[in-house]
N, C-alpha and C positions, 0 to 999 in steps of 0.2 A: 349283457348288451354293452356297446363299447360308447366312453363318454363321448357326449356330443349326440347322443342319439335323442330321440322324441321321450324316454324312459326315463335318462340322466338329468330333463331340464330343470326339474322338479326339484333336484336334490344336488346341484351341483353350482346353489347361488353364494353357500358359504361353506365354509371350510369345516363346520363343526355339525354337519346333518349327513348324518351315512344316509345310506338308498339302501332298499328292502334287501338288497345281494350283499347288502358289509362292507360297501365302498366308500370312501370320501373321497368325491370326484374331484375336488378343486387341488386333493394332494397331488391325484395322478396328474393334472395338466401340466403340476410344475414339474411333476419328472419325467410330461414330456420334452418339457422347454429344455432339461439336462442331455435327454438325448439329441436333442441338436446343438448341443454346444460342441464347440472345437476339443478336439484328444489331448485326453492328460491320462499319463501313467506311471507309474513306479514300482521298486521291487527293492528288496532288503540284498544285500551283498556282504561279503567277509566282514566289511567294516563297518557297516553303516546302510543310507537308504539314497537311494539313485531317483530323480524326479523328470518326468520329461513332457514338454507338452508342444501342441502344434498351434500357433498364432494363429495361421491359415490367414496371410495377407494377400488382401483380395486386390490392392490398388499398389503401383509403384510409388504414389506420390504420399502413400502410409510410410509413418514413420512403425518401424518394428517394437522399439523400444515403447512408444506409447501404450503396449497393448498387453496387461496385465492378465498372466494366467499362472504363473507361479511364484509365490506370495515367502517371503520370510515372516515365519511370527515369532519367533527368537530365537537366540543365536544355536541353537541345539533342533530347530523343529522347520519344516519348512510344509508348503502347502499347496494343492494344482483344484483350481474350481474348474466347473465347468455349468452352463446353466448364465443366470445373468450377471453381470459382471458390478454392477451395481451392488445387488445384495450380498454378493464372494466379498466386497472391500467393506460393507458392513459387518459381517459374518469376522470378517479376518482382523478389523479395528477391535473388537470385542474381545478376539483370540489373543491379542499383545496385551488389551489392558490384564485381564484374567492373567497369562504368562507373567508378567509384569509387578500385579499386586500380589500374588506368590512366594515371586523371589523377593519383594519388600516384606511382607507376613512372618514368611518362614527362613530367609535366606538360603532356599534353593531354589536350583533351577525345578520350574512343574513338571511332572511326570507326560507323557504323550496319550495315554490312557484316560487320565485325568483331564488333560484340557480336551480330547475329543467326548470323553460324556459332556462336560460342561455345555461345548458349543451343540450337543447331539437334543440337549435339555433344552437350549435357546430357538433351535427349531424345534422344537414338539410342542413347545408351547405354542407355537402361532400357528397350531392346527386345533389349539384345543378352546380358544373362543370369539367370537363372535364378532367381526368387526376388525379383523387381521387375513393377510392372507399368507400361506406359506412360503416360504422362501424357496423361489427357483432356481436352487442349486445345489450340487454336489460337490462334496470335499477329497482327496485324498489326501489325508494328513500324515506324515510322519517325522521319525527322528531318533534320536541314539538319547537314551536314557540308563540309570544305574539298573533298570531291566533288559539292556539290551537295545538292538534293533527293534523298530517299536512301526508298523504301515496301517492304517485303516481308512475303511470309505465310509463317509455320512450321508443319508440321503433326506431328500426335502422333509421325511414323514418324520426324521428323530431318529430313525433307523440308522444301528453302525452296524461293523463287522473288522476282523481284523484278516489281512493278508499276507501271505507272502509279493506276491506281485498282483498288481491290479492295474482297470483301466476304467476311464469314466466318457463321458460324452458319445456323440458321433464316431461308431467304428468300435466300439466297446466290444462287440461279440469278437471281429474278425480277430483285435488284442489280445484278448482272453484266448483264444483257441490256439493263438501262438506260443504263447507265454505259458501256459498248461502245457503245450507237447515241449518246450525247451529248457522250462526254467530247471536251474537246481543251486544248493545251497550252496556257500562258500567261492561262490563269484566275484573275479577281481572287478575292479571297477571299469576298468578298458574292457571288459567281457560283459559288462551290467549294460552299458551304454550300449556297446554293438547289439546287443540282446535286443534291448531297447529299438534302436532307429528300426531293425529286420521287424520288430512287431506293427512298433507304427506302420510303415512302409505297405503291410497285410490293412490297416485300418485306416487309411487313404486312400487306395487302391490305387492298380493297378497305374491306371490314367495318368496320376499324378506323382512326378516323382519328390523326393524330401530335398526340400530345401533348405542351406542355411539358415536363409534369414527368416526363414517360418519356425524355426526351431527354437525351443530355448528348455535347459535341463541345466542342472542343479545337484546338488549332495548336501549331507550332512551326515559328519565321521564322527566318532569317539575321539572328544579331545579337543576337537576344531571345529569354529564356527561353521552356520549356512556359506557357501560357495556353490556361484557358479560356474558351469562349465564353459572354457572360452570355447569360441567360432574355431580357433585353429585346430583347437583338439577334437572336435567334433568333423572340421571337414577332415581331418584323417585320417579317424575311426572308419567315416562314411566310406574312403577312398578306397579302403582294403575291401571295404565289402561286395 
Protein backbone atom coordinates (compact mmCIF):
# COMPACT_ATOMS: atom_id res chain seq x y z
CA UNK A 1 0.00 0.00 0.00
CA UNK A 2 1.26 3.43 -1.11
CA UNK A 3 2.53 6.04 1.81
CA UNK A 4 -0.12 8.15 2.89
CA UNK A 5 -2.58 5.48 3.13
CA UNK A 6 -4.71 4.48 6.35
CA UNK A 7 -1.90 1.22 6.66
CA UNK A 8 1.37 3.69 6.39
CA UNK A 9 -0.06 6.06 9.47
CA UNK A 10 1.13 3.90 11.95
CA UNK A 11 4.54 3.49 10.81
CA UNK A 12 5.33 6.53 9.05
CA UNK A 13 5.76 9.07 12.30
CA UNK A 14 9.60 8.30 12.32
CA UNK A 15 12.31 7.59 10.28
CA UNK A 16 13.47 4.51 12.21
CA UNK A 17 10.06 2.09 12.38
CA UNK A 18 9.74 -0.07 9.15
CA UNK A 19 6.01 -1.21 8.41
CA UNK A 20 5.20 -5.04 8.25
CA UNK A 21 6.08 -4.85 4.03
CA UNK A 22 9.95 -3.56 4.84
CA UNK A 23 9.40 -0.01 4.32
CA UNK A 24 10.57 3.31 6.02
CA UNK A 25 7.98 5.63 4.91
CA UNK A 26 9.42 8.83 6.03
CA UNK A 27 12.68 7.66 3.67
CA UNK A 28 10.32 7.40 0.76
CA UNK A 29 8.43 10.92 1.27
CA UNK A 30 11.90 12.45 1.05
CA UNK A 31 12.50 10.85 -2.32
CA UNK A 32 9.41 12.00 -3.14
CA UNK A 33 10.18 15.68 -2.43
CA UNK A 34 13.73 14.65 -5.00
CA UNK A 35 11.37 13.90 -7.53
CA UNK A 36 9.90 17.22 -7.68
CA UNK A 37 12.86 18.88 -7.52
CA UNK A 38 14.06 20.87 -10.65
CA UNK A 39 16.52 18.62 -13.41
CA UNK A 40 20.14 17.97 -12.73
CA UNK A 41 22.36 15.79 -14.93
CA UNK A 42 25.54 14.71 -15.99
CA UNK A 43 27.84 12.22 -18.02
CA UNK A 44 31.65 11.45 -17.96
CA UNK A 45 33.35 12.66 -21.57
CA UNK A 46 37.05 12.08 -23.05
CA UNK A 47 38.26 14.44 -20.37
CA UNK A 48 36.35 14.70 -17.59
CA UNK A 49 32.47 15.01 -16.23
CA UNK A 50 29.82 17.57 -17.90
CA UNK A 51 27.18 18.89 -15.18
CA UNK A 52 23.93 20.38 -16.18
CA UNK A 53 20.85 21.54 -14.30
CA UNK A 54 17.54 23.42 -15.03
CA UNK A 55 16.76 26.47 -12.40
CA UNK A 56 13.37 26.48 -13.84
CA UNK A 57 12.69 30.36 -13.10
CA UNK A 58 9.42 30.84 -12.41
CA UNK A 59 9.32 34.85 -12.16
CA UNK A 60 11.18 37.66 -14.36
CA UNK A 61 11.71 39.62 -11.32
CA UNK A 62 14.09 36.30 -9.98
CA UNK A 63 17.29 36.83 -10.11
CA UNK A 64 19.01 33.39 -11.83
CA UNK A 65 22.04 33.59 -10.13
CA UNK A 66 20.35 33.47 -6.56
CA UNK A 67 19.24 29.96 -7.20
CA UNK A 68 21.77 27.25 -6.25
CA UNK A 69 21.62 23.91 -8.08
CA UNK A 70 25.11 23.13 -8.98
CA UNK A 71 27.57 23.33 -6.25
CA UNK A 72 31.60 23.49 -6.40
CA UNK A 73 32.99 21.35 -3.49
CA UNK A 74 36.69 21.60 -4.63
CA UNK A 75 38.58 22.55 -7.16
CA UNK A 76 38.60 18.84 -8.96
CA UNK A 77 34.63 17.64 -7.93
CA UNK A 78 31.52 19.44 -8.62
CA UNK A 79 27.83 18.68 -7.56
CA UNK A 80 23.89 18.96 -8.98
CA UNK A 81 21.16 18.49 -5.79
CA UNK A 82 17.82 18.27 -6.32
CA UNK A 83 15.20 17.81 -3.54
CA UNK A 84 15.41 20.78 -0.90
CA UNK A 85 17.84 23.30 -1.30
CA UNK A 86 18.43 23.97 2.18
CA UNK A 87 19.74 20.51 3.12
CA UNK A 88 21.91 20.23 -0.63
CA UNK A 89 23.87 23.53 1.10
CA UNK A 90 24.16 21.54 4.33
CA UNK A 91 24.90 18.22 2.70
CA UNK A 92 27.51 20.40 0.29
CA UNK A 93 29.21 22.51 3.54
CA UNK A 94 30.04 19.20 4.96
CA UNK A 95 31.40 17.92 1.54
CA UNK A 96 34.22 21.02 1.34
CA UNK A 97 34.93 20.68 5.10
CA UNK A 98 35.56 16.60 4.56
CA UNK A 99 37.46 17.64 0.81
CA UNK A 100 39.17 20.24 2.81
CA UNK A 101 40.61 18.30 5.93
CA UNK A 102 41.86 15.64 3.47
CA UNK A 103 44.02 17.71 1.55
CA UNK A 104 45.33 19.18 5.11
CA UNK A 105 45.67 15.37 6.69
CA UNK A 106 47.11 13.94 3.71
CA UNK A 107 48.22 16.62 1.22
CA UNK A 108 45.92 15.33 -1.38
CA UNK A 109 43.33 16.06 -3.25
CA UNK A 110 40.15 13.39 -1.90
CA UNK A 111 39.29 10.69 -4.04
CA UNK A 112 35.32 11.21 -5.54
CA UNK A 113 34.55 7.59 -4.35
CA UNK A 114 35.69 8.46 -1.03
CA UNK A 115 33.89 11.69 -0.39
CA UNK A 116 30.58 10.20 -1.87
CA UNK A 117 30.63 7.23 0.78
CA UNK A 118 31.39 9.79 3.26
CA UNK A 119 28.55 12.06 2.49
CA UNK A 120 26.30 8.60 1.52
CA UNK A 121 27.34 7.61 5.56
CA UNK A 122 26.10 11.24 6.64
CA UNK A 123 22.57 10.53 5.21
CA UNK A 124 22.14 7.01 6.42
CA UNK A 125 22.72 7.90 9.49
CA UNK A 126 19.57 10.27 9.85
CA UNK A 127 17.47 7.28 8.93
CA UNK A 128 18.83 5.38 11.46
CA UNK A 129 17.51 7.18 14.84
CA UNK A 130 15.10 8.63 16.32
CA UNK A 131 14.40 12.16 16.60
CA UNK A 132 16.03 13.06 12.91
CA UNK A 133 14.58 13.26 9.77
CA UNK A 134 16.17 12.31 6.46
CA UNK A 135 17.51 14.49 4.39
CA UNK A 136 15.40 15.51 1.24
CA UNK A 137 17.77 15.19 -1.33
CA UNK A 138 19.65 13.78 -4.13
CA UNK A 139 23.24 14.25 -5.07
CA UNK A 140 25.03 13.77 -8.52
CA UNK A 141 28.54 14.07 -7.51
CA UNK A 142 31.38 13.96 -9.79
CA UNK A 143 34.96 14.68 -10.82
CA UNK A 144 38.38 13.64 -12.47
CA UNK A 145 40.64 11.88 -9.96
CA UNK A 146 44.05 9.76 -10.19
CA UNK A 147 41.14 6.90 -11.03
CA UNK A 148 39.81 8.72 -13.62
CA UNK A 149 36.48 10.09 -14.46
CA UNK A 150 34.77 9.45 -11.31
CA UNK A 151 29.91 10.30 -11.60
CA UNK A 152 27.62 8.91 -8.96
CA UNK A 153 24.03 9.46 -7.42
CA UNK A 154 23.25 9.52 -3.64
CA UNK A 155 19.99 9.11 -2.61
CA UNK A 156 17.94 10.30 0.78
CA UNK A 157 18.19 6.41 2.01
CA UNK A 158 22.41 6.43 2.06
CA UNK A 159 22.08 4.63 -1.19
CA UNK A 160 24.82 5.31 -4.00
CA UNK A 161 25.56 4.03 -7.31
CA UNK A 162 28.07 4.85 -9.85
CA UNK A 163 27.19 6.14 -13.68
CA UNK A 164 28.22 6.87 -16.74
CA UNK A 165 25.55 9.40 -17.36
CA UNK A 166 22.74 10.27 -15.02
CA UNK A 167 19.70 12.34 -14.13
CA UNK A 168 17.98 13.30 -11.00
CA UNK A 169 14.70 15.33 -10.08
CA UNK A 170 11.56 16.06 -12.17
CA UNK A 171 11.87 14.43 -15.82
CA UNK A 172 14.47 11.81 -14.56
CA UNK A 173 12.82 8.79 -16.48
CA UNK A 174 12.29 10.91 -19.89
CA UNK A 175 16.61 11.82 -19.33
CA UNK A 176 17.38 8.47 -18.75
CA UNK A 177 15.65 6.98 -21.68
CA UNK A 178 17.65 9.63 -23.81
CA UNK A 179 20.90 9.43 -22.48
CA UNK A 180 20.64 5.23 -22.63
CA UNK A 181 19.67 5.37 -26.42
CA UNK A 182 22.54 8.24 -27.27
CA UNK A 183 25.13 8.17 -24.78
CA UNK A 184 28.62 6.64 -25.75
CA UNK A 185 32.28 6.93 -24.53
CA UNK A 186 34.92 9.23 -25.47
CA UNK A 187 32.66 12.47 -26.18
CA UNK A 188 34.03 15.89 -26.75
CA UNK A 189 32.71 18.25 -24.53
CA UNK A 190 30.87 20.52 -27.32
CA UNK A 191 29.02 16.87 -27.98
CA UNK A 192 28.59 16.17 -24.03
CA UNK A 193 26.65 19.45 -23.69
CA UNK A 194 24.61 19.10 -26.96
CA UNK A 195 23.96 15.54 -25.61
CA UNK A 196 23.02 17.18 -22.55
CA UNK A 197 20.47 20.25 -23.59
CA UNK A 198 18.63 17.35 -26.39
CA UNK A 199 18.08 15.18 -23.04
CA UNK A 200 16.90 17.86 -21.04
CA UNK A 201 14.77 19.42 -23.59
CA UNK A 202 12.96 15.25 -23.49
CA UNK A 203 12.62 16.05 -19.51
CA UNK A 204 10.76 19.41 -19.70
CA UNK A 205 8.84 18.55 -22.32
CA UNK A 206 7.60 19.35 -25.03
CA UNK A 207 5.54 22.69 -23.84
CA UNK A 208 8.54 24.26 -22.55
CA UNK A 209 11.41 25.27 -24.51
CA UNK A 210 15.17 25.51 -22.83
CA UNK A 211 16.11 28.51 -21.96
CA UNK A 212 19.30 30.33 -21.21
CA UNK A 213 18.73 31.80 -18.18
CA UNK A 214 17.09 28.53 -16.74
CA UNK A 215 20.31 26.90 -17.51
CA UNK A 216 23.40 26.41 -15.78
CA UNK A 217 26.22 23.48 -16.46
CA UNK A 218 29.57 23.23 -15.38
CA UNK A 219 32.87 20.87 -16.00
CA UNK A 220 35.61 19.51 -14.36
CA UNK A 221 38.78 18.22 -16.56
CA UNK A 222 42.15 16.54 -15.65
CA UNK A 223 44.45 19.27 -14.64
CA UNK A 224 41.85 22.14 -14.29
CA UNK A 225 39.84 23.56 -11.85
CA UNK A 226 35.61 23.44 -11.45
CA UNK A 227 34.48 25.76 -14.48
CA UNK A 228 31.56 26.91 -15.73
CA UNK A 229 30.03 26.97 -18.89
CA UNK A 230 29.46 30.61 -20.25
CA UNK A 231 25.76 31.65 -21.52
CA UNK A 232 27.59 32.35 -25.03
CA UNK A 233 28.76 28.80 -25.36
CA UNK A 234 25.65 27.33 -24.56
CA UNK A 235 23.40 29.66 -26.74
CA UNK A 236 25.47 28.12 -29.54
CA UNK A 237 25.61 24.76 -28.89
CA UNK A 238 21.72 25.43 -28.42
CA UNK A 239 21.58 27.26 -31.80
CA UNK A 240 23.00 24.46 -34.01
CA UNK A 241 20.40 22.15 -32.64
Amino acid sequence: MYPGSRKSSAYDRVSTMFSPDGRLYQVEYASKIVEQGTLGTAMAYDKGVLFGADKNVTSRLLKPASIEKIFKVDEHIGAISAGLVGDARRLVQLARKEAQENKMYYEEKIQVETLVKQLSAIKQLFTQYAGMRPFGVSFIIGGVDETGSRLFETEPSGALAEYSAVAIGKGKKEVMVSLEKNYKEGLSLDDAIAMLLEAMQKGIGEKDKLDINRLDFAFVEKGKSFERVSKQKLKAILGKK
